[in-house]
DOKEKOL-958738 format. One line per 2 residues: their letters; for each residue y, x negated, z of C-alpha. Coordinates in nm, 4 decimals. Each point is the difference from the previous one (the first is absolute). Layout:
<atoms>
a = Y:X:Z ~ ...;
</atoms>
This chain:
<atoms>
xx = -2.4144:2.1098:-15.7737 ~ 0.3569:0.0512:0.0000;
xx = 0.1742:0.3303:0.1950 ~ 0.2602:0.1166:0.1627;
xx = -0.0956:0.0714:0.3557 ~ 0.2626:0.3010:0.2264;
xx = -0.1202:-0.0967:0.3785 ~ 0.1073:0.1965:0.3003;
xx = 0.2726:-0.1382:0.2544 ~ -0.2678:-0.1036:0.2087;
xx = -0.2792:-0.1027:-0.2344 ~ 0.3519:-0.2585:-0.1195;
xx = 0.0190:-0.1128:0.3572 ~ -0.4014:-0.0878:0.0129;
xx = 0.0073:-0.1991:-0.2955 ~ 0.3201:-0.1676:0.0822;
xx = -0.0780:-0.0592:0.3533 ~ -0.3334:-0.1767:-0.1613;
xx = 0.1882:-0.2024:-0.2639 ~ 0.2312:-0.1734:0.2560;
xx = -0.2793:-0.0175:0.2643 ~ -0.2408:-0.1872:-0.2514;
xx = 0.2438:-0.1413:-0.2443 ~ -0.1062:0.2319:-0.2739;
xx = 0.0522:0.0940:-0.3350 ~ 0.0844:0.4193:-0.0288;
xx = -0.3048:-0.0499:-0.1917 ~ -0.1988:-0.1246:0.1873;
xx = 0.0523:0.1983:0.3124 ~ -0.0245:0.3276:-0.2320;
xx = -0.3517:-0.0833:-0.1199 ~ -0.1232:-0.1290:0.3119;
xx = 0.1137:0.3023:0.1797 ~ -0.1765:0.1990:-0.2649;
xx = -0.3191:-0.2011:0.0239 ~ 0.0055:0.0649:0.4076;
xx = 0.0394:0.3268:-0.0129 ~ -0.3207:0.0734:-0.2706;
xx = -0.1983:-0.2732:0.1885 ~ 0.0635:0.1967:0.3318;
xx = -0.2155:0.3098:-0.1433 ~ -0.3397:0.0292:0.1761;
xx = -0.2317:0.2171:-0.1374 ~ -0.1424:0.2194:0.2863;
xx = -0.3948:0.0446:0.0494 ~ -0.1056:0.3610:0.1517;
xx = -0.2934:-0.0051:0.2046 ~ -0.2139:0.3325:-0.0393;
xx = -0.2416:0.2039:0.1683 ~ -0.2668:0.1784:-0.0851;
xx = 0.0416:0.4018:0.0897 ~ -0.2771:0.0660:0.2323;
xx = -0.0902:0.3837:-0.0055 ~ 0.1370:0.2640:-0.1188;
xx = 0.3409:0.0572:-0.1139 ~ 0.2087:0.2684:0.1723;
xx = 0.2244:0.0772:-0.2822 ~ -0.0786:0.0139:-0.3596;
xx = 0.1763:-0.2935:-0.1173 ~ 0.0641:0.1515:-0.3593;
xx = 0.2249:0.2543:0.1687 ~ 0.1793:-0.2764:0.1678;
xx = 0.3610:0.0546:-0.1748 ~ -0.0276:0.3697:0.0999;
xx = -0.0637:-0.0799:0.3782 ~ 0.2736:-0.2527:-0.0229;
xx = 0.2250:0.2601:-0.1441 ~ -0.0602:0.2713:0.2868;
xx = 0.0148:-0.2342:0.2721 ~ 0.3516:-0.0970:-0.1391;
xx = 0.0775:0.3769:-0.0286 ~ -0.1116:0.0435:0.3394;
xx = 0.2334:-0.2922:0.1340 ~ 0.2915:0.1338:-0.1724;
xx = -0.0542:0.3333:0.1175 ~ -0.0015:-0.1300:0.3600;
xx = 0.3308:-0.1739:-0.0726 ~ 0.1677:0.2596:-0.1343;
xx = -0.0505:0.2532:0.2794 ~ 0.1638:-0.2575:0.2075;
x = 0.2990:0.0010:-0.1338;
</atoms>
């Protein structure tokens, strides 16, 4: 595919600095740059736990708890001022 491509000062620099390092086609050091940075992606694996007992807070309220503990906070830093 053909584009035109607008890179950043320094994104100009990387792909330069590759192209005389390497001997490389503008090309070339575009799409391999490309390819590195996708490849460098890791998906991320959560390990979870079981909730043992009972909950403390009813999680379907959880935005509303959230909310008042923000209100709360800001509160707290206004009277400082």
């Amino acid at each position: 595919m053909r584009t035109t491509v607008t890179l950043e000062p320094e994104a100009q620099q990387i792909i330069a600095d590759r192209m005389n390092a390497e001997k490389l086609s503008f090309k070339r050091a575009l799409n391999d740059a490309i390819l590195a940075s996708a490849i460098r992606q890791v998906d991320y694996v959560y390990q979870t736990e079981p909730i043992n007992g009972r909950l403390l807070v009813d999680i379907t309220k959880a935005n509303s708890v959230a909310s008042h503990l923000e209100d709360i906070a800001l509160l707290e830093k206004v009277s400082q001022l």
